[in-house]
C-alpha positions as CSV (number, residue, x, y, z in Angstrom):
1,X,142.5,177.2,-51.9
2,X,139.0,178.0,-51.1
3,X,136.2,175.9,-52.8
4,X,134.9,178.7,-55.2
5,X,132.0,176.3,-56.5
6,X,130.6,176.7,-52.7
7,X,127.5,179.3,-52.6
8,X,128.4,182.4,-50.6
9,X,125.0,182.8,-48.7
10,X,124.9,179.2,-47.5
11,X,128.6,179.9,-46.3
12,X,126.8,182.9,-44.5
13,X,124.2,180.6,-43.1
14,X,127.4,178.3,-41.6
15,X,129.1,181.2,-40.1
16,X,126.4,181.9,-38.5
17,X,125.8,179.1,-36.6
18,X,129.4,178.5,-35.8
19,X,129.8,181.6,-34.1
20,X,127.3,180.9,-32.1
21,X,129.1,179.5,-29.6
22,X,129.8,182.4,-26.6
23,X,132.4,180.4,-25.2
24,X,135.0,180.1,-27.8
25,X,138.0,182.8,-28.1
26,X,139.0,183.3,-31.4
27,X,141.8,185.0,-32.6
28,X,141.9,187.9,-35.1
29,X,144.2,188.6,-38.0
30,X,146.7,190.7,-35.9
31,X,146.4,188.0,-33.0
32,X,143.7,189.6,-30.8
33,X,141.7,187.3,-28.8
34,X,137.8,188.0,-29.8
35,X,134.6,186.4,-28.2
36,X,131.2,186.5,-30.2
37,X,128.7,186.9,-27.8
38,X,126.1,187.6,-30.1
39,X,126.3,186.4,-34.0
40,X,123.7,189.2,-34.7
41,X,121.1,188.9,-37.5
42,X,121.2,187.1,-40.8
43,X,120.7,190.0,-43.3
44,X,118.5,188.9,-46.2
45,X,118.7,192.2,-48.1
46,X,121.3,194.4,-49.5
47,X,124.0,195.7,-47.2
48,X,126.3,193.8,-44.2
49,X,125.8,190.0,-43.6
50,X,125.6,190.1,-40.5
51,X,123.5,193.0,-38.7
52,X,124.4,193.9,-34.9
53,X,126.5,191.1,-34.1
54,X,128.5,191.7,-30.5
55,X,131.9,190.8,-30.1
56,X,134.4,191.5,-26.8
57,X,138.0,192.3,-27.0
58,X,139.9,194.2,-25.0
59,X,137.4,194.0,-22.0
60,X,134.6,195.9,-24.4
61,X,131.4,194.8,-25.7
62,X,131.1,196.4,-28.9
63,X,127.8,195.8,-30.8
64,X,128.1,196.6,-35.0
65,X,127.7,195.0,-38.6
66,X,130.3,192.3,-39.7
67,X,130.6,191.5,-43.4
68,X,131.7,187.7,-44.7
69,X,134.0,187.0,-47.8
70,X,135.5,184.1,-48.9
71,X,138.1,186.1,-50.1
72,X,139.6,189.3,-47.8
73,X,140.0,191.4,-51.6
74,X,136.3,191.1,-52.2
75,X,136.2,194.0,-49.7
76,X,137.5,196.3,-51.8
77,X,136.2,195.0,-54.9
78,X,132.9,195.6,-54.1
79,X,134.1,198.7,-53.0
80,X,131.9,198.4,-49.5
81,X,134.3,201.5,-48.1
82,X,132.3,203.6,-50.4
83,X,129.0,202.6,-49.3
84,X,127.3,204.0,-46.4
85,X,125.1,201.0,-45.6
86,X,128.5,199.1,-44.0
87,X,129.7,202.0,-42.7
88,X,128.8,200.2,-39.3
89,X,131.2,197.0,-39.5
90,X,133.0,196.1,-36.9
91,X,134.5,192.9,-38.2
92,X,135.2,191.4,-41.5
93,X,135.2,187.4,-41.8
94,X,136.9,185.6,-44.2
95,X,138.1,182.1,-45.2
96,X,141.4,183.3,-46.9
97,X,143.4,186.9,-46.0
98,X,144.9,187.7,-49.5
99,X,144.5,191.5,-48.9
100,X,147.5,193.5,-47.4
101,X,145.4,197.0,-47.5
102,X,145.1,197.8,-43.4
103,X,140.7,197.9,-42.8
104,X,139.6,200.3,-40.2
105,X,138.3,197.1,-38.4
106,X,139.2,193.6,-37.1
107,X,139.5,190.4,-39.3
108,X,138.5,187.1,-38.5
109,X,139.8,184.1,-40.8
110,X,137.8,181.1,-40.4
111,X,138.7,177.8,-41.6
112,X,136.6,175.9,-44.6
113,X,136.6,172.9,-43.2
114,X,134.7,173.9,-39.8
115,X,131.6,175.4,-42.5
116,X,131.6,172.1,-44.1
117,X,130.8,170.2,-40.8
118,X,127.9,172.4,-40.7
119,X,126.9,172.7,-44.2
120,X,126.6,168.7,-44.1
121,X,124.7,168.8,-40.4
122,X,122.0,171.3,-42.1
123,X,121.4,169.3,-45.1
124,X,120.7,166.0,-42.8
125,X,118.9,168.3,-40.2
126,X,116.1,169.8,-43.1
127,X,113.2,167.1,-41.7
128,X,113.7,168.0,-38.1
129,X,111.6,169.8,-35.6
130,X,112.3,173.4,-35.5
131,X,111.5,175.4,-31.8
132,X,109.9,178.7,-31.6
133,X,113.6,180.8,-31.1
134,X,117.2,179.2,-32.4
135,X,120.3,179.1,-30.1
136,X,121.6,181.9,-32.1
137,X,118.3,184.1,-31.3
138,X,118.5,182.9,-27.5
139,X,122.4,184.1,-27.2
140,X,120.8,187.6,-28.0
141,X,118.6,187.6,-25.4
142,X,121.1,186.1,-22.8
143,X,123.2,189.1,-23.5
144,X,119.9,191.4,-23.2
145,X,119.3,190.4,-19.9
146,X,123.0,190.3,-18.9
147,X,123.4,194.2,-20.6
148,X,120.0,195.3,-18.7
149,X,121.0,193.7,-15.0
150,X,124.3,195.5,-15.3
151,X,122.8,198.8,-16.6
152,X,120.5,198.5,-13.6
153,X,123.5,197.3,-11.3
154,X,125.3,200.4,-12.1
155,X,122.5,202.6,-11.4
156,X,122.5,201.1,-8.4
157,X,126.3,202.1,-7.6
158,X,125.7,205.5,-8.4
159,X,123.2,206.0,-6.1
160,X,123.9,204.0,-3.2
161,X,127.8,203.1,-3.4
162,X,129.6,199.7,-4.0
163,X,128.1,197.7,-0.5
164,X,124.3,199.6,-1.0
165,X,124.1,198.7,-4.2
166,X,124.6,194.8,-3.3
167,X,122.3,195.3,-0.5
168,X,119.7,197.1,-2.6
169,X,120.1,194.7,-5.5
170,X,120.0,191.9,-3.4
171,X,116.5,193.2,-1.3
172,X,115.1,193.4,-5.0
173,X,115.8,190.2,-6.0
174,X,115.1,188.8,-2.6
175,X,111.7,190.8,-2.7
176,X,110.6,189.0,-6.5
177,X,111.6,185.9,-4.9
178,X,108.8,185.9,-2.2
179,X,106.4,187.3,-5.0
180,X,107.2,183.4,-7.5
181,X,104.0,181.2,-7.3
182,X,106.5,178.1,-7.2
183,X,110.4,177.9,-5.4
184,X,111.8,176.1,-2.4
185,X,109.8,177.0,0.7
186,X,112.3,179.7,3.1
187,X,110.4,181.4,5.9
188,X,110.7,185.2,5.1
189,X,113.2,185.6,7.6
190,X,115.8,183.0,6.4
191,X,115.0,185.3,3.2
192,X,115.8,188.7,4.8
193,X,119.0,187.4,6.5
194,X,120.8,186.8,2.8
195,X,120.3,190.3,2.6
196,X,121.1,191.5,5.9
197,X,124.5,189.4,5.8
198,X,125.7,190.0,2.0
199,X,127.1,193.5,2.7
200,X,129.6,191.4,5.3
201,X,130.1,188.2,3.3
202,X,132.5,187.1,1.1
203,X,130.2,188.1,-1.4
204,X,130.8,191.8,-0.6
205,X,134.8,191.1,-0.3
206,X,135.1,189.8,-4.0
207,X,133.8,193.4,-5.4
208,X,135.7,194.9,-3.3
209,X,138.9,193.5,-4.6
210,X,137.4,193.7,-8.3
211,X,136.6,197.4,-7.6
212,X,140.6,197.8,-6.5
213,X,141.5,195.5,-9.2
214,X,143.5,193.1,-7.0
215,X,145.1,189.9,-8.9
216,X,141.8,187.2,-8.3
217,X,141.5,184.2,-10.2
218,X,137.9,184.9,-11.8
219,X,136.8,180.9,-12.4
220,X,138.2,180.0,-8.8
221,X,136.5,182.5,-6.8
222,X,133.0,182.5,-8.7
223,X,133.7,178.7,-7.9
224,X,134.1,179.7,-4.1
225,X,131.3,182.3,-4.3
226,X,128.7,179.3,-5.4
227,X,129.8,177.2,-3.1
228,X,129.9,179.5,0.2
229,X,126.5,180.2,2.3
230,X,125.8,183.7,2.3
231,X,123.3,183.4,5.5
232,X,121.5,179.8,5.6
233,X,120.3,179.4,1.7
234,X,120.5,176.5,-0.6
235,X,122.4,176.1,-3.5
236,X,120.3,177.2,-6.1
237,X,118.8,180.1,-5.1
238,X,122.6,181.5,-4.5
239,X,123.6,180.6,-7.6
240,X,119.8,182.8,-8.7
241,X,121.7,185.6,-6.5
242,X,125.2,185.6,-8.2
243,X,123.8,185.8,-11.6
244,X,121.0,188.3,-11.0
245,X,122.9,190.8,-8.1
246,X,126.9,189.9,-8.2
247,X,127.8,189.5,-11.7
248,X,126.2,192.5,-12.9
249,X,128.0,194.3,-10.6
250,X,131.0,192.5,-10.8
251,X,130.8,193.8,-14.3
252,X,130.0,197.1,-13.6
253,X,133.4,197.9,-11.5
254,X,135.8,194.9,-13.2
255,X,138.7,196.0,-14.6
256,X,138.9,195.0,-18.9
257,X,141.3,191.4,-18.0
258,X,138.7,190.5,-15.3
259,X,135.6,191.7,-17.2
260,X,136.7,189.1,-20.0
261,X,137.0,186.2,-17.7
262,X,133.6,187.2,-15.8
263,X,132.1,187.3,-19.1
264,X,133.9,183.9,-20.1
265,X,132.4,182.6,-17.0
266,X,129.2,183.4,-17.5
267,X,129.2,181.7,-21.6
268,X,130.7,178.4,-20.3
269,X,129.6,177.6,-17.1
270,X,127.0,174.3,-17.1
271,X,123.5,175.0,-15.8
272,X,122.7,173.4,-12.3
273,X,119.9,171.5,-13.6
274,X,116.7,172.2,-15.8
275,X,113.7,173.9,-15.4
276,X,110.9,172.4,-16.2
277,X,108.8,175.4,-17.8
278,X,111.9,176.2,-19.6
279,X,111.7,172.8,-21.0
280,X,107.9,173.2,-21.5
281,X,108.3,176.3,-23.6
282,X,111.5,175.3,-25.3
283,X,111.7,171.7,-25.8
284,X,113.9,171.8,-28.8
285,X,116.2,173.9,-27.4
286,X,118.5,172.6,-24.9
287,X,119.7,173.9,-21.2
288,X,123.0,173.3,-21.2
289,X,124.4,176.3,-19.9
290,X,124.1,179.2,-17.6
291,X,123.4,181.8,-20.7
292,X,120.7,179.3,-22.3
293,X,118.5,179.4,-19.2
294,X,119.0,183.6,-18.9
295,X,118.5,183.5,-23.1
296,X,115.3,181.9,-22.3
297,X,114.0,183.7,-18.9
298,X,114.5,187.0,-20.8
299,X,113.0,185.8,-23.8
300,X,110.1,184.5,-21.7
301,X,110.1,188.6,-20.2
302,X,109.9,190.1,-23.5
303,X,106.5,188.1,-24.1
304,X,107.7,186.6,-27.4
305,X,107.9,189.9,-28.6
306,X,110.8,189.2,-30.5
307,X,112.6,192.1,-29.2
308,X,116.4,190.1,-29.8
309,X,117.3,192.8,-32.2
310,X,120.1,194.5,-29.6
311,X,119.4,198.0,-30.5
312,X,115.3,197.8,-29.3
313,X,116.4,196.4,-26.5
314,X,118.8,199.4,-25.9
315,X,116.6,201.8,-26.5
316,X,113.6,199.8,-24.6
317,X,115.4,199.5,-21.2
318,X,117.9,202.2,-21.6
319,X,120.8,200.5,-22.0
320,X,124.2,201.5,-23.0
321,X,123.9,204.9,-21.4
322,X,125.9,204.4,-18.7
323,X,127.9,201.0,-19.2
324,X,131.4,202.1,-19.6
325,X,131.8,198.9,-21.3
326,X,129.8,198.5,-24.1
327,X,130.2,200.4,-27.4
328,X,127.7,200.9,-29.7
329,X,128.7,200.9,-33.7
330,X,132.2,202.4,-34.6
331,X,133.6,204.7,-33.0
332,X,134.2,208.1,-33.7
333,X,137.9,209.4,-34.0
């Protein structure tokens, strides 16, 4: 049984934070494995809990409302169906399913126990330093920069075809690169031959097999890809090109099974090493992880505008139009 004498709204404030965690699968009610890539907004007011949180399942992004209950029946006894302010969930979390009425969206059961952990970390965490942006803010942006590269990426494909798009993406990239005030010193032709050589490279022959959806091992050949020279580079700045130019594409032409382990990749994949002006402007916050670092380059883009809210960002770089992939609110039948 559920601990009723618990407040509801600091159980909000613990599922929050532990879904903040990109790289954890969950499983829903009816066994489907979910990913929260984005736990969305805290909603002090009236209406959902949770306001545009992103989840993936079944290879799609799909950004909504989710609602928390400690009971599944409190659904329908605060008659929420009726009311047009959640008529935009996409996920209902609960601690204990008691209701066998089917819901027009997925349920996620959480366990009690995992909120404690966290209710007792925030009450011995009240005298500590807070940063600017929270992990759960930065996951928004991470995903952001990852929806606005692919947007771009598959802008890209439509006008110039799988290969040109790599190369244009790739000489755009290449040409911002020259432009930074500090990176690794490359003479502008070692430069121009990753470009000139990435149509041919191994690179070039992953999408390929994406965009026939061939059987790959996602983690083994983004593995490869990070490892192999595309012309004479170093390390990082390839690893720079993969998640900037390949992954965005890659997500662009993936299949839904290898779109949800390029998207797995991409959550739980440890950062190379830490920069320092990240570290200068986030110094709470830690760089752990590939999507921490992007969470924080795009915030760093948006100018502290606090822009995280998913839907500005849609409409701001024009987003969503044309990714086949990412659903916005519920669907129409």
């Amino acid at each position: 049984m559920i601990n009723l004498r618990l407040f509801e709204t600091d159980l909000q404030k613990a599922v929050h934070i532990y879904l903040s965690d990109p790289s954890k699968v969950f499983s829903t009610k009816d066994g489907e494995p979910i990913q929260i890539l984005s736990p969305g907004k805290l909603n002090a007011n009236e209406g959902p809990d949770f306001l545009e949180i992103a989840m993936l399942i079944r290879g799609k992004i799909i950004i909504g409302d989710a609602e928390f209950h400690k009971n599944s029946l409190d659904w329908n006894a605060h008659n929420h169906s009726a009311d047009k302010r959640y008529s935009n969930v996409i996920l209902h979390i609960v601690l204990e399913q008691n209701n066998h009425t089917e819901l027009p969206f997925n349920t996620l059961i959480l366990k009690e126990e995992d909120l404690l952990v966290i209710l007792n970390d925030l009450a011995n965490q009240k005298d500590a330093p807070q940063d600017l942006f929270s992990l759960e803010e930065l996951q928004n942006y991470a995903l952001i920069r990852l929806l606005r590269k692919a947007t771009d990426a598959q802008r890209a494909v439509n006008t110039y075809g799988l290969q040109g798009a790599l190369e244009y993406l790739s000489q755009e990239f290449i040409n911002k690169y020259q432009s930074r005030r500090r990176r690794p010193v490359y003479e502008n032709n070692d430069l121009q031959a990753i470009v000139d050589a990435i149509g041919n490279s191994l690179v070039y022959t992953f999408l390929e097999d994406l965009s026939q959806s061939r059987t790959i091992s996602i983690p083994d050949k983004m593995m490869l890809l990070i490892k192999t020279k595309i012309a004479t580079e170093g390390s990082a700045l390839r690893r720079e090109i993969i998640l900037n130019c390949v992954l965005p594409l890659a997500l662009t032409i993936a299949n839904e099974d290898h779109r949800v382990n390029l998207l797995v990749w991409f959550w739980s994949t440890p950062a190379l090493n830490k920069y320092g002006k990240l570290s200068r402007k986030f110094n709470n916050i830690p760089q752990n992880y590939l999507w921490q670092q992007q969470g924080m380059l795009e915030c760093m883009n948006d100018n502290y505008k606090n822009t995280s809210i998913i839907s500005e960002a849609i409409n701001q770089y024009s987003i969503g139009n044309l990714l086949n992939f990412l659903q916005i609110g519920v669907k129409e039948s």
